[in-house]
VOVOPA-807075 format. One line per 5 residues: their letters; for each residue y, z, x of C-alpha. Coordinates in steps of 0.05 Angstrom, whole numbers. Layout:
<nodes>
a	Y,Z,X ~ ... .
</nodes>
This chain:
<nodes>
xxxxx	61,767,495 ~ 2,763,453 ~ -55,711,444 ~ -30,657,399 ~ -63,653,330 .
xxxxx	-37,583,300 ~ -83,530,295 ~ -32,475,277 ~ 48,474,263 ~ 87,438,210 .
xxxxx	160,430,215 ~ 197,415,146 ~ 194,453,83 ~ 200,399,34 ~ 150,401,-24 .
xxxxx	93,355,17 ~ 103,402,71 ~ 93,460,39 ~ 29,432,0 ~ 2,421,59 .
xxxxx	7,483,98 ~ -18,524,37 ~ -77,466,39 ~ -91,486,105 ~ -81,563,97 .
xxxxx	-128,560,38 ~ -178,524,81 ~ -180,594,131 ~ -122,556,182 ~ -68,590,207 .
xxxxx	-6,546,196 ~ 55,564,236 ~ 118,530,206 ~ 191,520,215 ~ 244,478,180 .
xxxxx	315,464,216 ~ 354,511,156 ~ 320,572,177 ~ 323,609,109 ~ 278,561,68 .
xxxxx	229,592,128 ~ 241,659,105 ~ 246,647,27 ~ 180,601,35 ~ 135,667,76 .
xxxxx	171,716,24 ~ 145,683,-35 ~ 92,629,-36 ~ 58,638,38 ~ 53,714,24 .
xxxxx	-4,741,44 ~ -29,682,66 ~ -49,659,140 ~ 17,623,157 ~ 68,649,214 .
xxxxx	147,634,201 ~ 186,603,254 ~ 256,616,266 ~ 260,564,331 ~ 217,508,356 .
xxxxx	200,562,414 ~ 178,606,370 ~ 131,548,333 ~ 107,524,404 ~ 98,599,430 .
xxxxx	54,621,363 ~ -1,561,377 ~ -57,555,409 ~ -74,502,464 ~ -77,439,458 .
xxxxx	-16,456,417 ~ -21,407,352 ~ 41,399,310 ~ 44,355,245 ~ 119,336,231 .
xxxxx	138,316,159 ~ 206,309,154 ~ 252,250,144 ~ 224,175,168 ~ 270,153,223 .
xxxxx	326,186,262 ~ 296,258,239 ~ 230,249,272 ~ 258,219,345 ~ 300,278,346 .
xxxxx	252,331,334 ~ 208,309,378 ~ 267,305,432 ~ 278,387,420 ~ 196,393,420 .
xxxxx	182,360,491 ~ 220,421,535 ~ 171,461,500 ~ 108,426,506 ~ 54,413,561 .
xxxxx	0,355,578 ~ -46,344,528 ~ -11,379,470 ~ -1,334,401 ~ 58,316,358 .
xxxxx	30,288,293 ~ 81,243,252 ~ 65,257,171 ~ 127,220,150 ~ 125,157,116 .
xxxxx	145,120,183 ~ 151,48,197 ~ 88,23,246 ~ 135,-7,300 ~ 162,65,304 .
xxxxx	94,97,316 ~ 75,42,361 ~ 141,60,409 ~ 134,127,399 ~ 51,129,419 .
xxxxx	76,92,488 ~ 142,144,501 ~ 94,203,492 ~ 34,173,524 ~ 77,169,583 .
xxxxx	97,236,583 ~ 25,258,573 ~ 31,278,506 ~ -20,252,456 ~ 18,228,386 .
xxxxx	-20,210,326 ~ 16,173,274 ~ -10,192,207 ~ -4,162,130 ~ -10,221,83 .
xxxxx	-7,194,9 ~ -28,232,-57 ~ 40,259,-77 ~ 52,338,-72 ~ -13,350,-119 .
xxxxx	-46,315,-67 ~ -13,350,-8 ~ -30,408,-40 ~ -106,399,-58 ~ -129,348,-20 .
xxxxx	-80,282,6 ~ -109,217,29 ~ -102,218,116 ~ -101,155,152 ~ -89,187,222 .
xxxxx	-84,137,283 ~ -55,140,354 ~ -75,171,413 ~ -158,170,401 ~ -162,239,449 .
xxxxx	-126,273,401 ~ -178,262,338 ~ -229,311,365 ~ -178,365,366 ~ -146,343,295 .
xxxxx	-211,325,272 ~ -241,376,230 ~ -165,409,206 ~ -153,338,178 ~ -216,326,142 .
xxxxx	-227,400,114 ~ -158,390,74 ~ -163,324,60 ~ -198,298,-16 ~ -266,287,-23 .
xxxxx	-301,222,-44 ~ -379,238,-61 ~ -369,296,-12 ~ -343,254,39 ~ -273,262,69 .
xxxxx	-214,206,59 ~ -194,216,126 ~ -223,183,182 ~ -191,155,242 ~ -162,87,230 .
xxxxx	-141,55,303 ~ -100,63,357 ~ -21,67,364 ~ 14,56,299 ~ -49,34,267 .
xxxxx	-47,101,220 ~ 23,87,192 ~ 5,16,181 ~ -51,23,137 ~ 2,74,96 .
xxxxx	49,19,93 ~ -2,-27,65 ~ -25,24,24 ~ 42,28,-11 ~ 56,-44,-12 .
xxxxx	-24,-51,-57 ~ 17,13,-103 ~ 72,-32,-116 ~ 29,-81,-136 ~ -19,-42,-183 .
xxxxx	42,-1,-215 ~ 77,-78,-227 ~ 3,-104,-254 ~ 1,-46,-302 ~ 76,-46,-328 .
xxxxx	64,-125,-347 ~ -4,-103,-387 ~ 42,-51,-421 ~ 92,-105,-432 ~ 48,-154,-463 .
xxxxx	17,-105,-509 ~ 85,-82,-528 ~ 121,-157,-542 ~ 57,-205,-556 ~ 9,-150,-589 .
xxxxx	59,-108,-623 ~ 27,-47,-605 ~ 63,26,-611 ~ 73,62,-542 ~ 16,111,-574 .
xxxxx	-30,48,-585 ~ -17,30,-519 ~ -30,99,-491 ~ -91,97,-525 ~ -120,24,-488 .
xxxxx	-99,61,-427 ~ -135,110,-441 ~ -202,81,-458 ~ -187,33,-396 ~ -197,93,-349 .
xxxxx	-263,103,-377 ~ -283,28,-350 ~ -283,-16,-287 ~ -208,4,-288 ~ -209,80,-278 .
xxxxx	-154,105,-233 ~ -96,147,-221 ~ -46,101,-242 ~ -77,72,-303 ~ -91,156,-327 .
xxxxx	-14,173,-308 ~ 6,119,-345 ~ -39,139,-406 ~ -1,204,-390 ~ 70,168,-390 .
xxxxx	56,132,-460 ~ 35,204,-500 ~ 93,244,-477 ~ 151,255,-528 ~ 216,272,-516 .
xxxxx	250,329,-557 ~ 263,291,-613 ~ 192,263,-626 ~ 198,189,-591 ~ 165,168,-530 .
xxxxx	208,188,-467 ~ 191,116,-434 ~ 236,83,-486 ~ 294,123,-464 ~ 292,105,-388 .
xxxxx	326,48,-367 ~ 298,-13,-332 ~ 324,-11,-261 ~ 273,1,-214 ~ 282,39,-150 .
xxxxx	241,28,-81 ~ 251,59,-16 ~ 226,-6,22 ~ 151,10,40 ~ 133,-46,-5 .
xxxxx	185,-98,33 ~ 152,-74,94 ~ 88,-94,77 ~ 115,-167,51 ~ 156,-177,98 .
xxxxx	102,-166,157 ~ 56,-211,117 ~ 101,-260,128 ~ 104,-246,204 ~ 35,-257,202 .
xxxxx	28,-318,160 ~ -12,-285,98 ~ -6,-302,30 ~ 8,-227,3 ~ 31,-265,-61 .
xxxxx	17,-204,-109 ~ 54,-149,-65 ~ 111,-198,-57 ~ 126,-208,-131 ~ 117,-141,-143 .
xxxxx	175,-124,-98 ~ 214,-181,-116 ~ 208,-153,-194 ~ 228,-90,-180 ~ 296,-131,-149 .
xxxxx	300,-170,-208 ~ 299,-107,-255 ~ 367,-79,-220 ~ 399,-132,-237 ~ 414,-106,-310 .
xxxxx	483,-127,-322 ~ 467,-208,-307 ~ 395,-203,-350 ~ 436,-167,-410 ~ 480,-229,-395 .
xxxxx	435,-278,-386 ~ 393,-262,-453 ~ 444,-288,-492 ~ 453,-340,-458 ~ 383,-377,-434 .
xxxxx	338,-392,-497 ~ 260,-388,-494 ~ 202,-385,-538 ~ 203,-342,-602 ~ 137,-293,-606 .
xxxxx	110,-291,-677 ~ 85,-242,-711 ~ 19,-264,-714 ~ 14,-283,-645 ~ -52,-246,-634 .
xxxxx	-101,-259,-682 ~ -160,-216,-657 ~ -130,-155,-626 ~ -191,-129,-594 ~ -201,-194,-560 .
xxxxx	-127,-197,-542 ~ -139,-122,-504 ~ -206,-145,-473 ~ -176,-206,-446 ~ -124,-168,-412 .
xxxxx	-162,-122,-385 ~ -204,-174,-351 ~ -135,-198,-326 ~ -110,-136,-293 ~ -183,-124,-267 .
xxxxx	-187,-189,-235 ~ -108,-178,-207 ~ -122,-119,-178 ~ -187,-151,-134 ~ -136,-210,-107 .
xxxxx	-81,-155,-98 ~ -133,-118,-54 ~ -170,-176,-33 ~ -96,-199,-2 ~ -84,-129,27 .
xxxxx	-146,-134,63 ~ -127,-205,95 ~ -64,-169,119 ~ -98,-115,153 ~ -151,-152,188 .
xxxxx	-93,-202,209 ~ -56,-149,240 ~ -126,-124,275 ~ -121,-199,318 ~ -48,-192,321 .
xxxxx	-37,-132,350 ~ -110,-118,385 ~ -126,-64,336 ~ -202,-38,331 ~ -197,-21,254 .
xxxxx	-247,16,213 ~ -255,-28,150 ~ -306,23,111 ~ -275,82,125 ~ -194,47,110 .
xxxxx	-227,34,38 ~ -263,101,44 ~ -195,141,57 ~ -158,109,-9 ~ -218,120,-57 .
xxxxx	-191,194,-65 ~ -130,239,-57 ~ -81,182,-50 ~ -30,139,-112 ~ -85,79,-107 .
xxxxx	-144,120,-115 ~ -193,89,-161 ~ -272,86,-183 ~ -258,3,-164 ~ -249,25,-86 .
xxxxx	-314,51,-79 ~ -338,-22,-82 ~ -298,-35,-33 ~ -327,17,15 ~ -397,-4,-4 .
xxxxx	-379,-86,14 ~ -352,-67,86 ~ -409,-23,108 ~ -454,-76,82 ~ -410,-119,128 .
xxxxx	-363,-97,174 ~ -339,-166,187 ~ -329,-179,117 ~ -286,-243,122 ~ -257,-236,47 .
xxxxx	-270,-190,-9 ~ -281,-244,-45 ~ -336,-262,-12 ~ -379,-192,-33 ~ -417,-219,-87 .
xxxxx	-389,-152,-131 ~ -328,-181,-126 ~ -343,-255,-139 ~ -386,-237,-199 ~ -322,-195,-224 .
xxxxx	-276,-248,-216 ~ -327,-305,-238 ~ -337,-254,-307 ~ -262,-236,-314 ~ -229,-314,-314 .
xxxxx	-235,-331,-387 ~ -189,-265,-401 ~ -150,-281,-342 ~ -139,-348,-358 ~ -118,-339,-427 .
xxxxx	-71,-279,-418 ~ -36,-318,-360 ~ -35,-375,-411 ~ -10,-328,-473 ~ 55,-298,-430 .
xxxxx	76,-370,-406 ~ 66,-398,-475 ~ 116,-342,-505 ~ 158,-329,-440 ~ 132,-262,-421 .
xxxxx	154,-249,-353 ~ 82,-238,-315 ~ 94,-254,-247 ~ 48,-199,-218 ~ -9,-222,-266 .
xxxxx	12,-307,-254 ~ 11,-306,-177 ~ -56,-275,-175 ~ -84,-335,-204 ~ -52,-385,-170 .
xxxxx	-73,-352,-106 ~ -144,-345,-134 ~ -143,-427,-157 ~ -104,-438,-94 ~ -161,-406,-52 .
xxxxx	-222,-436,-88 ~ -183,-513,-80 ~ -215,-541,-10 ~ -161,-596,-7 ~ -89,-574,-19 .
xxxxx	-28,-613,-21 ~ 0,-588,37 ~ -18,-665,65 ~ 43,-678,34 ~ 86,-628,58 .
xxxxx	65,-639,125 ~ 79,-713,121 ~ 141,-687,85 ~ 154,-651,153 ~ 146,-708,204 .
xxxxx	182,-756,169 ~ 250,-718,171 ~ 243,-681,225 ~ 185,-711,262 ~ 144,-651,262 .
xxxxx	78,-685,269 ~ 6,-676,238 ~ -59,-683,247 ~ -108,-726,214 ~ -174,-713,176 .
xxxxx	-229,-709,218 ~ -278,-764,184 ~ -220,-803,168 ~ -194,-803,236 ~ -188,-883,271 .
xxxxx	-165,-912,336 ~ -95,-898,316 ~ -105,-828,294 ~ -152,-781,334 ~ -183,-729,315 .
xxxxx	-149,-654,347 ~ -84,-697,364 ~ -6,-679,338 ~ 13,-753,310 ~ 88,-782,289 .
xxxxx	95,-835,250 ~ 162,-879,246 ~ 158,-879,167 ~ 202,-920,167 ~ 204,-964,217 .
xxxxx	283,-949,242 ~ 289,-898,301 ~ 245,-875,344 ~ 185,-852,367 ~ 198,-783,397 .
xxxxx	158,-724,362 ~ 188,-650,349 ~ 147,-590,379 ~ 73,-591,348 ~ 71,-551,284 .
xx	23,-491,280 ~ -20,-487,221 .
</nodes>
């Protein structure tokens, strides 16, 4: 047989997967690839891999067979079940050292089992977020590989010659061991769900308080993504708000308001909560998105439940009324990062993770949903210091926040005072006040706690006495009946 000539293998044909291996053909790779319905092979080399470096598979033999060694295969096919089992019919085929690299949108805990499986089999797997859509699997995706570290010198250079560019460099660097890749994804999409939820509620309030046309609106987006706020999702939705349908309206009117999700976002939440961090913005974001499907009990309840009436003349100064909210969703979107961040270096302790915080912000400032001029800050704050506690802490970001709360303030104030649903845009503030407070009433709660279920506290350190030390879990028989026996000591 002759000398294999792949230098990587992709198995499914989807549209990411097939981005991707022209991305890599067009970067002088030779892509072998295979899909499990063997004639989307054949119809994919007939017609857009002609002529182009890229081998067609007919059996995972045949894929293993046309690479070189260390034999490095990228899998993009359905998160779950799919995966497991086409790594199962890979492993017969496959020898020390080679490396099965998971593109999928996979759940960390997944990668994490599946890094320790092939590890002990000798196989190196890297688990890898790919975001950027098929545009961006085409042209250059966002690649947050992690997993076995002695695979990235092999996967290296492919991964960061088709990845996008930011200021020449790649956004694709290795992120940290095990699952760490497809972790960072999942937070990834859980800060998306956020920033699409921010954005709809700014389109909202323009629509119902300003009275703006969906061209107007358009038209703020647009100048928007000339700012502080330039992004991919504030210049699709600019994108959104132009089109017309056939009959000269806007197409958004027409689609109804049920929003799907297929759970990266409740990941992300729901693993905050694991971890005990207040990822308040990503949480509302996903819990609007349940609140939207249910249509038939809103339609209900509208007639029903009364609230405020908006008048016409609610804004007074409309170009006030735009800058305030843009100061709003600027500010959001720095606690809706600021919190994703928190998560990520809580899962670092958690799980014993050596994350790269520069490059993490590095890899989402191109090629991927979030992409945005606003990232690049964030890359510049974490190379200034790695150990950055909070982003809120860079003075870039404190001087944003500090210039944006008037317009925050008051657009917050606005959608409460005419009963604007804002929950994305209201939770960012409360976590931003909630931060900035030194003393919290959670003294309260606590004392809440032990008295009904005598879950104990612990007392202020300069107020501390000979009846309450300092570092100790106290009870306190409130009320005098019962006794004196405490409930395990709380963690806070």
């Amino acid at each position: 047989m002759s000398e294999p000539k792949g230098d990587i293998g992709l198995i499914g044909l989807a549209v990411m997967g097939q981005n991707l291996i022209l991305n890599a053909a067009d970067h002088g790779y030779t892509v072998v690839a295979f899909n499990r319905t063997v004639s989307k092979v054949d119809h994919f080399i007939e017609n857009e891999a002609k002529g182009k470096s890229i081998i067609g598979a007919r059996s995972i033999q045949e894929l293993v067979d046309n690479l070189k060694r260390p034999r490095r295969i990228i899998l993009l096919v359905k998160a779950g079940a799919a995966v497991d089992a086409f790594i199962e019919q890979l492993l017969p085929y496959l020898e020390k050292g080679d490396i099965i690299i998971d593109g999928g949108n996979s759940h960390f805990p997944d990668s994490n089992r599946r890094y320790e499986e092939l590890k002990g089999k000798g196989i190196r797997f890297v688990g890898s977020g790919v975001s950027g859509g098929e545009e961006g699997a085409r042209y250059g995706p966002s690649l947050m590989p992690g997993g076995d570290a002695e695979a990235w010198p092999y996967i290296k250079e492919i991964f960061q010659s088709i990845s996008a560019k930011s200021d020449g460099e790649p956004c694709c660097d290795w992120v940290g061991p095990a699952g760490a890749g497809h972790y960072v994804k999942m937070v990834h999409n859980g800060i998306e769900y956020g920033d699409m939820q921010l954005i709809s509620e700014a389109y909202y309030i323009m629509k119902t308080v300003g009275g703006l046309t969906d061209k107007e609106i358009g038209d703020v987006f647009a100048q928007w993504n000339k700012g502080v706020l330039d992004s991919f999702l504030i210049e699709i939705t600019r994108d959104i708000l132009y089109y017309n349908d056939t009959d000269g309206t806007p197409l958004v009117e027409k689609i109804l308001d049920q929003a799907g999700q297929k759970g990266t976002g409740k990941w992300t939440a729901m693993n905050a909560l694991d971890l005990g961090i207040p990822l308040t913005l990503v949480g509302e974001a996903v819990f609007a998105r349940c609140l939207s499907a249910v249509k038939g009990e809103r339609v209900k309840a509208s007639s029903i439940l009364p609230g405020p009436q908006i008048p016409k003349d609610a804004v007074k100064d409309k170009k006030e009324f735009i800058d305030n909210l843009e100061q709003a969703l600027y500010a959001s979107k720095i606690i809706s990062y600021a919190q994703g961040f928190m998560l990520i270096r809580e899962a670092a302790k958690e799980y014993n993770w050596d994350l790269n915080f520069p490059a993490i912000a590095l890899m989402w400032r191109g090629g991927c949903i979030i992409r945005s001029v606003f990232l690049g800050e964030i890359t510049k704050a974490f190379k200034e210091d790695p150990q950055l506690e909070n982003l809120l802490f860079n003075k870039f970001f404190t001087d944003a926040v500090t210039k944006a709360q008037a317009g925050w303030r008051k657009t917050v104030s606005l959608t409460a005072e005419y009963g604007i649903p804002a929950p994305a845009f209201t939770t960012a503030l409360s976590f931003y006040d909630g931060y900035r407070t030194a003393y919290l009433p959670a003294n309260l709660l606590q004392a809440q706690r032990d008295y009904f279920g005598a879950h104990t506290f612990k007392v202020v350190p300069e107020k501390a006495n000979d009846n309450l030390k300092v570092g100790e879990a106290i009870h306190i028989n409130w009320t005098g009946h019962g006794g004196n026996v405490s409930a395990t000591t709380y963690d806070a």
